[in-house]
DRENTORKOL-3810 file (N, C-alpha, C; in nm, 4 decimals):
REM DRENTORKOL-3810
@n.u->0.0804; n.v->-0.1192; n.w->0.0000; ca.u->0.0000; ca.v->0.0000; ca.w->0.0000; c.u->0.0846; c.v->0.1254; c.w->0.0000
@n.u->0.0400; n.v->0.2174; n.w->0.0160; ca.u->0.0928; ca.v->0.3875; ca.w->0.0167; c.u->0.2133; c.v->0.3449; c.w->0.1262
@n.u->0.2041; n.v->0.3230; n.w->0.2338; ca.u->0.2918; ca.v->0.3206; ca.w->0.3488; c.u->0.4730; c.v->0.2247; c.w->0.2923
@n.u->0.4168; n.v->0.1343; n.w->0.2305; ca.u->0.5179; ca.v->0.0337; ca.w->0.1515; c.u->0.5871; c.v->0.1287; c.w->0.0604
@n.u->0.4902; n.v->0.2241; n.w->-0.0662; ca.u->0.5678; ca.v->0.2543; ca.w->-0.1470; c.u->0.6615; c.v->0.3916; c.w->-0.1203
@n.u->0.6035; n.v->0.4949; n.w->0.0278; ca.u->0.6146; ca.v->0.5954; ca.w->0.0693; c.u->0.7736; c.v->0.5305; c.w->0.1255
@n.u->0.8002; n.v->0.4395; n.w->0.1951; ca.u->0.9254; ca.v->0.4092; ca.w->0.2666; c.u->1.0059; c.v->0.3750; c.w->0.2006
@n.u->0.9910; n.v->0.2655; n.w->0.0467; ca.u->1.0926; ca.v->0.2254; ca.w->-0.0397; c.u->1.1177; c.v->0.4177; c.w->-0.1257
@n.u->1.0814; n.v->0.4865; n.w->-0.1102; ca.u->1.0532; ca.v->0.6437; ca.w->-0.1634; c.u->1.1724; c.v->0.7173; c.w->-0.0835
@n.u->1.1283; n.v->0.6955; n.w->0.0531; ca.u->1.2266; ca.v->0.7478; ca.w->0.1417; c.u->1.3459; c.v->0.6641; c.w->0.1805
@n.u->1.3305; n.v->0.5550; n.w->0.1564; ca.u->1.5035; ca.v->0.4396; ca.w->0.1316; c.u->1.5944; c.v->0.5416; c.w->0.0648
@n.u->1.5288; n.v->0.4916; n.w->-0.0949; ca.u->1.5828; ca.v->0.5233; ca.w->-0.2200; c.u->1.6641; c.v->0.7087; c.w->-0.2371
@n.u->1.6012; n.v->0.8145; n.w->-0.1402; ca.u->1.6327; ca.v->0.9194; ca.w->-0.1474; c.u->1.7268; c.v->0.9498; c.w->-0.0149
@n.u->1.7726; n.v->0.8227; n.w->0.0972; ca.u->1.8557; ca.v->0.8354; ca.w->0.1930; c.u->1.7900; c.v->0.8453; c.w->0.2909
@n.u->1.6511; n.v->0.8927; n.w->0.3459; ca.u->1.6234; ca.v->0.9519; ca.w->0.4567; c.u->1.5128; c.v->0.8299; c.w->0.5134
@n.u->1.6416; n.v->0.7466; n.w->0.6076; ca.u->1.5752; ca.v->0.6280; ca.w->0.6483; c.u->1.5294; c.v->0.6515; c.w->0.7618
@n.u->1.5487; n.v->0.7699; n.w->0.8549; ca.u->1.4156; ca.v->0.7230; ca.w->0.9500; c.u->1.2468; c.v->0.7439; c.w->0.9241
@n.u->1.2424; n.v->0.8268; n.w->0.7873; ca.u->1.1096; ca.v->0.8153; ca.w->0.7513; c.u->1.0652; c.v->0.6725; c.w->0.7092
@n.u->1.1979; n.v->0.6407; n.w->0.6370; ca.u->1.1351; ca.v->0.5292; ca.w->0.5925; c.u->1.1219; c.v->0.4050; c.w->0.6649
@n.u->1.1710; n.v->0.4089; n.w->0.7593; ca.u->1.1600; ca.v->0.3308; ca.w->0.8546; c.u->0.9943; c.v->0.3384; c.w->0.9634
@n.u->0.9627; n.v->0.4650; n.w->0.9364; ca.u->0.8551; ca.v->0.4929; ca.w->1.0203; c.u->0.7465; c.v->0.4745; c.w->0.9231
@n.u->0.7646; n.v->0.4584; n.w->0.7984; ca.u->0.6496; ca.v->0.4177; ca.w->0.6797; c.u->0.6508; c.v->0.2827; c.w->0.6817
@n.u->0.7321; n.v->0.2211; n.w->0.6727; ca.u->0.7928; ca.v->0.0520; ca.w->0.6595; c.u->0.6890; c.v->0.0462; c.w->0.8100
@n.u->0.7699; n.v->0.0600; n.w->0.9024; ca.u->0.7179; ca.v->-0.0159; ca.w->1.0086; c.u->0.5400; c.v->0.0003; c.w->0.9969
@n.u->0.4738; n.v->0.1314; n.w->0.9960; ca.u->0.3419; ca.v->0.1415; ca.w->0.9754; c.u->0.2967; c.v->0.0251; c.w->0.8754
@n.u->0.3546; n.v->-0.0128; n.w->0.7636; ca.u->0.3039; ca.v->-0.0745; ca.w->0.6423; c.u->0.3178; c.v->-0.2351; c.w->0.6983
@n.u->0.4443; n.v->-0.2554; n.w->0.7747; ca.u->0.4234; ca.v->-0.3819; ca.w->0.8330; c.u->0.3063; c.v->-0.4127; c.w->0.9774
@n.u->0.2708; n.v->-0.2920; n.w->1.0190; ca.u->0.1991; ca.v->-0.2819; ca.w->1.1078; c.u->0.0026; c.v->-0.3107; c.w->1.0390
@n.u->-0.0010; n.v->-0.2869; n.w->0.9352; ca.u->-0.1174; ca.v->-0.3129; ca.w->0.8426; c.u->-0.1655; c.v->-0.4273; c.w->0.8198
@n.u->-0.0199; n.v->-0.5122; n.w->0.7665; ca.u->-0.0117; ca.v->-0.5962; ca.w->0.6654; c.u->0.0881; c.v->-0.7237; c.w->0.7321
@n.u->0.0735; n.v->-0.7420; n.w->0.8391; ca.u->0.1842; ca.v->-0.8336; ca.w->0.9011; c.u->0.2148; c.v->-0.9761; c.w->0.8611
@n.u->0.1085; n.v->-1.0169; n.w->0.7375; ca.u->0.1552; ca.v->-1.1276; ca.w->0.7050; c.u->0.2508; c.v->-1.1431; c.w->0.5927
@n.u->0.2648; n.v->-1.0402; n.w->0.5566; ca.u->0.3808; ca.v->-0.9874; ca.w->0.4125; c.u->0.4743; c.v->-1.0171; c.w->0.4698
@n.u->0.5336; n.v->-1.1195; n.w->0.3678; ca.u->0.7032; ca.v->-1.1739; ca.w->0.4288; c.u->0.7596; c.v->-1.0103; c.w->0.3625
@n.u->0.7398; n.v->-0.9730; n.w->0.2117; ca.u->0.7828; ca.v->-0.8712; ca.w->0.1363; c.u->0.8149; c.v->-0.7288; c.w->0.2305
@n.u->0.7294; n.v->-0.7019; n.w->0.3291; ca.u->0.7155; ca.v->-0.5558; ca.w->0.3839; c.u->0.8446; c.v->-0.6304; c.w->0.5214
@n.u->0.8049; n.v->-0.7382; n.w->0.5668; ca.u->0.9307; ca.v->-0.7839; ca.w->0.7021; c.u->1.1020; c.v->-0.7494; c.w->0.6318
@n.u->1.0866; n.v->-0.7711; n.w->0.4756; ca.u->1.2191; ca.v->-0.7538; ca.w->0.4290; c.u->1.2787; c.v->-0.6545; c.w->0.4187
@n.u->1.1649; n.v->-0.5714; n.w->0.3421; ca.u->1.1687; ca.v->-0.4266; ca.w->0.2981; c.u->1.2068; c.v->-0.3296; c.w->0.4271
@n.u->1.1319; n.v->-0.3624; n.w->0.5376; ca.u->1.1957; ca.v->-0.2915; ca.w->0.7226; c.u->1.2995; c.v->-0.3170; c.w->0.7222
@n.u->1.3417; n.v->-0.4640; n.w->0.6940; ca.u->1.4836; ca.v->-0.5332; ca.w->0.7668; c.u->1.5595; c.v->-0.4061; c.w->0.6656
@n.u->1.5560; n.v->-0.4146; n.w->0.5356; ca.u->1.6808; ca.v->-0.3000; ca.w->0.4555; c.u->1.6664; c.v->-0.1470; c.w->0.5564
@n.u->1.5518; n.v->-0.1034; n.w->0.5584; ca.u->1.5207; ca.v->0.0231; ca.w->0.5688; c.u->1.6185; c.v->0.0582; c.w->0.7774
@n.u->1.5872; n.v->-0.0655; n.w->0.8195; ca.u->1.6485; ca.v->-0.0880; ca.w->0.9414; c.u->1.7962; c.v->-0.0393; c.w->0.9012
@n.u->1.8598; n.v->-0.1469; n.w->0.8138; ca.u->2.0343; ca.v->-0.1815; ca.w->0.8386; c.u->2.0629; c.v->-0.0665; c.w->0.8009
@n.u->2.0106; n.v->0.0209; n.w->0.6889; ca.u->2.0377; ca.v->0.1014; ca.w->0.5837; c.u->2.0524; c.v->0.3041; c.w->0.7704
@n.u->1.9657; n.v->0.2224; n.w->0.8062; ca.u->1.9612; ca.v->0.2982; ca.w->0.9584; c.u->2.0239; c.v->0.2911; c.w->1.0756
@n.u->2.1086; n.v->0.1898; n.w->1.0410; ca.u->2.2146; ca.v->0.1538; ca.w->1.1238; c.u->2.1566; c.v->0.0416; c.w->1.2828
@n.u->2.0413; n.v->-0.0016; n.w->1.2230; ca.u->1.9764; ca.v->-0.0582; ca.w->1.3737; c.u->1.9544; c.v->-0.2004; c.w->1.3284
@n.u->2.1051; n.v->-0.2706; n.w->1.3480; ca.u->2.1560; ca.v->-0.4024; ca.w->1.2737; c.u->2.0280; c.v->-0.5193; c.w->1.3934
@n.u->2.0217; n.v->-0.5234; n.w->1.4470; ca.u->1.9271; ca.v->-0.6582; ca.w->1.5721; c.u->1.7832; c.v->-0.6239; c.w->1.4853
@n.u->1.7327; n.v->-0.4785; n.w->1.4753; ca.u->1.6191; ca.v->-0.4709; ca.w->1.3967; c.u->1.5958; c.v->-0.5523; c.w->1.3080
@n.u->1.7005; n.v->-0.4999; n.w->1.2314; ca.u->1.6962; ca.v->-0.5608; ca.w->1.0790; c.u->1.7186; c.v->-0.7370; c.w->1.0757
@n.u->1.8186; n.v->-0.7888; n.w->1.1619; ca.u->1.7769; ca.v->-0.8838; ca.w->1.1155; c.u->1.6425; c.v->-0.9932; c.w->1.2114
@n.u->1.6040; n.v->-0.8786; n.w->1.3274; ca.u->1.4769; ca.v->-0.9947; ca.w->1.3479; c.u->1.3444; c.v->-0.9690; c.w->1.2265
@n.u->1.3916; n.v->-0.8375; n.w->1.1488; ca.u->1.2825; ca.v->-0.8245; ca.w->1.0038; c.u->1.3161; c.v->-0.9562; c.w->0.9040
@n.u->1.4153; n.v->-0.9005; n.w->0.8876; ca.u->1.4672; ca.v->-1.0885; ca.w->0.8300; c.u->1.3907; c.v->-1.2064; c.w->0.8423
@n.u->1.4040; n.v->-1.2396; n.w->0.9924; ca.u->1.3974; ca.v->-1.3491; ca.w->1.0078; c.u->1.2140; c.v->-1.3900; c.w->1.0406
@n.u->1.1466; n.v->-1.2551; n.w->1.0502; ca.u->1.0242; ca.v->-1.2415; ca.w->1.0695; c.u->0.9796; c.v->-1.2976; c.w->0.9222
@n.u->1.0429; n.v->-1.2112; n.w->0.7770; ca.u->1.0160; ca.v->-1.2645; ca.w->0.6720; c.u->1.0353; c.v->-1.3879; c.w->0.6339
@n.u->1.1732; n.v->-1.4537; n.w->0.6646; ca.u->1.1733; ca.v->-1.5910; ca.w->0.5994; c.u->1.0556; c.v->-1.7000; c.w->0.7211
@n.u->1.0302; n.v->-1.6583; n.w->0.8506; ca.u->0.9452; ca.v->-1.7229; ca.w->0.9327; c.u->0.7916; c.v->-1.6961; c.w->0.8372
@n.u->0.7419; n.v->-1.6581; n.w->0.7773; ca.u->0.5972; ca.v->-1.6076; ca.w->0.7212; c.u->0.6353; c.v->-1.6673; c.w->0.6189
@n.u->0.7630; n.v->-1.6896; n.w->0.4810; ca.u->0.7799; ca.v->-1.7226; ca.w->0.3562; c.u->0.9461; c.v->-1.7920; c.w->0.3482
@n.u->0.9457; n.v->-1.9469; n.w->0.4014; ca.u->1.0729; ca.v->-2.0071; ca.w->0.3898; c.u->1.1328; c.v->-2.0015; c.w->0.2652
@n.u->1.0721; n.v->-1.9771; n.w->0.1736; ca.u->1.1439; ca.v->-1.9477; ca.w->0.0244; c.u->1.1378; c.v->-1.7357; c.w->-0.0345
@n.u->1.1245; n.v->-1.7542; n.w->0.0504; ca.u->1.1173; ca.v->-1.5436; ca.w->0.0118; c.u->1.2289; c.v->-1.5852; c.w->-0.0180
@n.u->1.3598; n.v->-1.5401; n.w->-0.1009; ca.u->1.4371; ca.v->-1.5594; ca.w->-0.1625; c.u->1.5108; c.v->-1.4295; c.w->-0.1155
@n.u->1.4713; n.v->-1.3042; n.w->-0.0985; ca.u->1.5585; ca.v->-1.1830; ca.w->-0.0540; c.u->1.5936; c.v->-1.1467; c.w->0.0339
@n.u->1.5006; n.v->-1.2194; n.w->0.1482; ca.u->1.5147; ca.v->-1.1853; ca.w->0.2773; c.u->1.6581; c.v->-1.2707; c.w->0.3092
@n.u->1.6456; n.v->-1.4164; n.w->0.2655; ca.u->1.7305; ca.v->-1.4646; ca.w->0.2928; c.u->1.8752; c.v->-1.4383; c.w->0.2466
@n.u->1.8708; n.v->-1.3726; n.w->0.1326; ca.u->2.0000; ca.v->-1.3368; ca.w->0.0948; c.u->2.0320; c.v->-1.2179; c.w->0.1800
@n.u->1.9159; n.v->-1.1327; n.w->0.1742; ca.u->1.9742; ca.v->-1.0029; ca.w->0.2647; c.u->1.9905; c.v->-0.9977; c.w->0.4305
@n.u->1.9633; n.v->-1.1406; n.w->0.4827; ca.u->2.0115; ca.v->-1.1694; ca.w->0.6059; c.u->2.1757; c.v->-1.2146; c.w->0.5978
@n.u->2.1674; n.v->-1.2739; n.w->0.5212; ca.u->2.3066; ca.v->-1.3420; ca.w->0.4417; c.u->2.4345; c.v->-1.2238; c.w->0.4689
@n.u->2.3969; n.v->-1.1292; n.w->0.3528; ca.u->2.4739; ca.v->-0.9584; ca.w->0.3782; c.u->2.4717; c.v->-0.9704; c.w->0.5413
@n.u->2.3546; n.v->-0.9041; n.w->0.5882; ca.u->2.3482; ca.v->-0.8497; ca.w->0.7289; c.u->2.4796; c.v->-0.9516; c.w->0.7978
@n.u->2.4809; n.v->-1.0545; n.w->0.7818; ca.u->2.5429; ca.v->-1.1723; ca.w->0.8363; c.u->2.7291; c.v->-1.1319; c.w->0.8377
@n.u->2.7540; n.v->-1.1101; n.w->0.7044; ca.u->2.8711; ca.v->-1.1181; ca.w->0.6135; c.u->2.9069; c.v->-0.9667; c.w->0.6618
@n.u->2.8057; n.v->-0.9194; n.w->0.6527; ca.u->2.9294; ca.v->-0.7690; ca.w->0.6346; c.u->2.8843; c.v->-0.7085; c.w->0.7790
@n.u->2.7406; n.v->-0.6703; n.w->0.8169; ca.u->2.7383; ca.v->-0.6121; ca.w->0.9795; c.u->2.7580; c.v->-0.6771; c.w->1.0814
@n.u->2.7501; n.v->-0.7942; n.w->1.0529; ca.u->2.7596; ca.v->-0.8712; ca.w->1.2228; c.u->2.8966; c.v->-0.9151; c.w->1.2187
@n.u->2.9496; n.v->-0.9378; n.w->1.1056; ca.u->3.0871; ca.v->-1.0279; ca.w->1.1027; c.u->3.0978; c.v->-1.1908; c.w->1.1392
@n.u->2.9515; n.v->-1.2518; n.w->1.0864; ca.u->2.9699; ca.v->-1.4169; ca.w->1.1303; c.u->2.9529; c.v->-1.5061; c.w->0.9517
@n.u->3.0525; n.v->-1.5271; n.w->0.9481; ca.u->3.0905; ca.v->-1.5705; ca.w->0.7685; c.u->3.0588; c.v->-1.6817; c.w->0.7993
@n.u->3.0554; n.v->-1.7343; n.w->0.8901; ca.u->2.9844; ca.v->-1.8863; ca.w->0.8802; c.u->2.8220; c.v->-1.9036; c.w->0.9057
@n.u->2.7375; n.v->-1.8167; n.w->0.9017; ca.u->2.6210; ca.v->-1.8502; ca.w->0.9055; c.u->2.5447; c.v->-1.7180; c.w->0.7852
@n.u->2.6385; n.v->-1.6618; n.w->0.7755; ca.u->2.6593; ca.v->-1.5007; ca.w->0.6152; c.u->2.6523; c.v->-1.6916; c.w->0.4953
@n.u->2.7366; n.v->-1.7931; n.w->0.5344; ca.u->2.7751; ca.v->-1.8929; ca.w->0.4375; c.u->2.6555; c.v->-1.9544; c.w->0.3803
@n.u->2.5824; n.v->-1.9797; n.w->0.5062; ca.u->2.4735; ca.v->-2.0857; ca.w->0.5004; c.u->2.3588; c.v->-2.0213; c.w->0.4521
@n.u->2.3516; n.v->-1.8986; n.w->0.4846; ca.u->2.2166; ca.v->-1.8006; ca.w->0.4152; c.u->2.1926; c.v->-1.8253; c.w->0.2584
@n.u->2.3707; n.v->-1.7525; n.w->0.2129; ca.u->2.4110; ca.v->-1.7491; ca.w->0.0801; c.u->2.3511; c.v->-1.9052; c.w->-0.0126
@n.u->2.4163; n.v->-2.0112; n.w->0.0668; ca.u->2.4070; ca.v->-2.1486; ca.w->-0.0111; c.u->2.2233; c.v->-2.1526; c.w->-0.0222
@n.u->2.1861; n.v->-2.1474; n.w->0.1004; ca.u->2.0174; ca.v->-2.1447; ca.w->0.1001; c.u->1.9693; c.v->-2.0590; c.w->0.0375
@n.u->1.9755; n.v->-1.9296; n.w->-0.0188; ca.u->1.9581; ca.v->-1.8524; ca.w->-0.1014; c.u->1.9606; c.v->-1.8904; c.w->-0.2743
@n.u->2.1260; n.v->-1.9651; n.w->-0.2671; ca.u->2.1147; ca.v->-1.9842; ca.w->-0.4312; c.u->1.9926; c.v->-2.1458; c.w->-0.4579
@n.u->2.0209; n.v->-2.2317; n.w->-0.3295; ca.u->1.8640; ca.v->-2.2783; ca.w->-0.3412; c.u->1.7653; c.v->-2.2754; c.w->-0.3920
@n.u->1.7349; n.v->-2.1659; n.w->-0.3382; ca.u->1.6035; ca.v->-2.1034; ca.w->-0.3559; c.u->1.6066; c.v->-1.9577; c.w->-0.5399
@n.u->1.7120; n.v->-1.9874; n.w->-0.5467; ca.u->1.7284; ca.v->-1.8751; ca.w->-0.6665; c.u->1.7058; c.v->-1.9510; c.w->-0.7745
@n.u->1.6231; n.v->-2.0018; n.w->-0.8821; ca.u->1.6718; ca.v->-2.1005; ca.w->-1.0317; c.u->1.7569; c.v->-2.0342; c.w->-1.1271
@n.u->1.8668; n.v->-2.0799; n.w->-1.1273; ca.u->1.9614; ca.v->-2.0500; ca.w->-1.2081; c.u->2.0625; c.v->-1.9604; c.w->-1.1833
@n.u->2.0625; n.v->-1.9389; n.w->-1.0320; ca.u->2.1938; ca.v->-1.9021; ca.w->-0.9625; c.u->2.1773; c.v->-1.7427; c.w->-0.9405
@n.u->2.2852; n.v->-1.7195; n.w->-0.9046; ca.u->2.3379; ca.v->-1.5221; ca.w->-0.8669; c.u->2.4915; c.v->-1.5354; c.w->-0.8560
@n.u->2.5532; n.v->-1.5337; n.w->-0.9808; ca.u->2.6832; ca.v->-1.5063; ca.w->-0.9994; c.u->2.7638; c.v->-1.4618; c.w->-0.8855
@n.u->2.7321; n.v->-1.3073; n.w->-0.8872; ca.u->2.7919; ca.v->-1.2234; ca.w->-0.7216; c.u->2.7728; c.v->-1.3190; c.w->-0.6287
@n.u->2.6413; n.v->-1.3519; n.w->-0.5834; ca.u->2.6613; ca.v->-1.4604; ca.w->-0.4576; c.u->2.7028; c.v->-1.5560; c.w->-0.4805
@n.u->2.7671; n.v->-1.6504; n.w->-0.6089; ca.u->2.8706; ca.v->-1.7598; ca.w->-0.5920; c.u->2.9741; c.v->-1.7092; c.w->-0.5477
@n.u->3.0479; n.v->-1.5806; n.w->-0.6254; ca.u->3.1788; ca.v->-1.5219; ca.w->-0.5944; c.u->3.1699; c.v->-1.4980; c.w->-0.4584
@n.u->3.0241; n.v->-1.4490; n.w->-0.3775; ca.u->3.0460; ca.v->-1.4445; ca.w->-0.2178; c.u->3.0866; c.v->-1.5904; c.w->-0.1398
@n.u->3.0185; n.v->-1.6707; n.w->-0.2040; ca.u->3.0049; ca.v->-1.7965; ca.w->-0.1681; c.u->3.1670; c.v->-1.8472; c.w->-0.1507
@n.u->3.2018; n.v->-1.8134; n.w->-0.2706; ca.u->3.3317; ca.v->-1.8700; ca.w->-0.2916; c.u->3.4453; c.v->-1.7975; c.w->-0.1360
@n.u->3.4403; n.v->-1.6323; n.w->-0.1694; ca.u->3.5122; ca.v->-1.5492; ca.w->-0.0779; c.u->3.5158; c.v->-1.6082; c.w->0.0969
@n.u->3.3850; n.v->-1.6675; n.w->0.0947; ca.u->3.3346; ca.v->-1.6748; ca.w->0.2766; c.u->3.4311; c.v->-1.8572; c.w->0.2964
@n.u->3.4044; n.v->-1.9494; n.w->0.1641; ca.u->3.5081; ca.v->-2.0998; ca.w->0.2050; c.u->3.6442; c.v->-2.0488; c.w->0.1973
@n.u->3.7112; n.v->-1.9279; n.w->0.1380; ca.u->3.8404; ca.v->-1.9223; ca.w->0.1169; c.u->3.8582; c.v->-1.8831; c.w->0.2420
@n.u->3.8036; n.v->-1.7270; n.w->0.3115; ca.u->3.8491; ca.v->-1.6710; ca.w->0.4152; c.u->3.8294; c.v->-1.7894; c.w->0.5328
@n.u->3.7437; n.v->-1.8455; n.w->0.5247; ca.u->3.7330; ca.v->-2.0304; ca.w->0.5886; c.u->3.8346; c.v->-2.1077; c.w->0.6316
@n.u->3.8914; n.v->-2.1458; n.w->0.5113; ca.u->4.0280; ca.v->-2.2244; ca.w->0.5035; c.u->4.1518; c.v->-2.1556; c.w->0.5778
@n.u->4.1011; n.v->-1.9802; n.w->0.5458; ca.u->4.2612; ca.v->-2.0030; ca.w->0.6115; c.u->4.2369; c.v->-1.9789; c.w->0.7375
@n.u->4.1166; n.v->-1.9641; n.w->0.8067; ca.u->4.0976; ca.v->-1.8988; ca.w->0.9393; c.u->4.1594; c.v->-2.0368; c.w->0.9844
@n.u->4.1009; n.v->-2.1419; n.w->0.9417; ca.u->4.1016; ca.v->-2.2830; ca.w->0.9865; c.u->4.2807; c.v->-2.3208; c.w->0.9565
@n.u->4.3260; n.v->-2.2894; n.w->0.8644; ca.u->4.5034; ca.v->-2.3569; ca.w->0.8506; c.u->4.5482; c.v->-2.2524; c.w->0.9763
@n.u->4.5455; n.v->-2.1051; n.w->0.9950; ca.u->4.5725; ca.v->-2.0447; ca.w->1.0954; c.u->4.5681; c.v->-2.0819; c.w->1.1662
@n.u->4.4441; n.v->-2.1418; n.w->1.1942; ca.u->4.4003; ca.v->-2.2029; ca.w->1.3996; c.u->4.5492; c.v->-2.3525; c.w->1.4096
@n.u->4.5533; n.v->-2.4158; n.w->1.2664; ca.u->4.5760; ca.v->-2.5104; ca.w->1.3036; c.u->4.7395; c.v->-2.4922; c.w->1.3061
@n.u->4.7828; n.v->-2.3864; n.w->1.2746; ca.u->4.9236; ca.v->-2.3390; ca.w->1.3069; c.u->4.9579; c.v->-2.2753; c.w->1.4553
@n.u->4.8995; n.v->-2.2214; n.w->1.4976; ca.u->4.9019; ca.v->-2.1479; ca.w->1.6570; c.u->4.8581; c.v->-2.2667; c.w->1.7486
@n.u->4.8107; n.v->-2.4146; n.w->1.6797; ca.u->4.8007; ca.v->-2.4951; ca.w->1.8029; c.u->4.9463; c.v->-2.5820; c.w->1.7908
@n.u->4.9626; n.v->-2.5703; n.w->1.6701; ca.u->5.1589; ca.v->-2.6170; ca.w->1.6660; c.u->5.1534; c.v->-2.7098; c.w->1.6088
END
């Protein structure tokens, strides 16, 4: 509705606490929309209020186990704000899942999160001697 398209309005032009206060109203309407739980979760991170965003996340893939964006964009939230590449990993793989016929960028993420992997793991296994 108006409230949905008013907040992706105010995303898109930077000024996320409106849009955050449209988002949340629009999820407040419409609470069974995995789409509007996702659309908060961005309008959240994009606001710097990372726990928000991803219980929007996880509100969306809980309403739609195949929403396909939420899960990737928990994935991000995962990978780049929280700093946990091992569960940023598992989003990604469940994501291209759910994608037919892949997302290039998220293989190359895919790929980036087993490399930085390996060596966290040859590291550990050098400092134990």
């Amino acid at each position: 509705g108006p409230h949905a398209n008013l907040g992706l309005i105010h995303r898109q032009a930077g000024k996320t606490a409106e849009a955050v206060a449209e988002l949340e109203t629009a999820v407040a309407l419409s609470p069974q929309r995995a789409e509007l739980h996702s659309q908060l979760g961005l309008a959240y991170r994009m606001h710097g209020e990372f726990a928000k965003a991803r219980a929007a996340y996880e509100k969306a893939i809980a309403l739609d186990a195949a929403y396909a964006p939420a899960v990737l964009n928990l994935g991000i939230l995962h990978d780049l704000y929280l700093w946990d590449g091992e569960r940023a990993l598992e989003l990604y793989e469940r994501y291209m899942q759910l994608t037919p016929g892949g997302d290039e960028q998220v293989k190359r993420w895919i790929g980036d999160l087993r490399n930085r992997s390996q060596k966290k793991a040859t590291a550990q296994r050098k400092e134990q001697g």
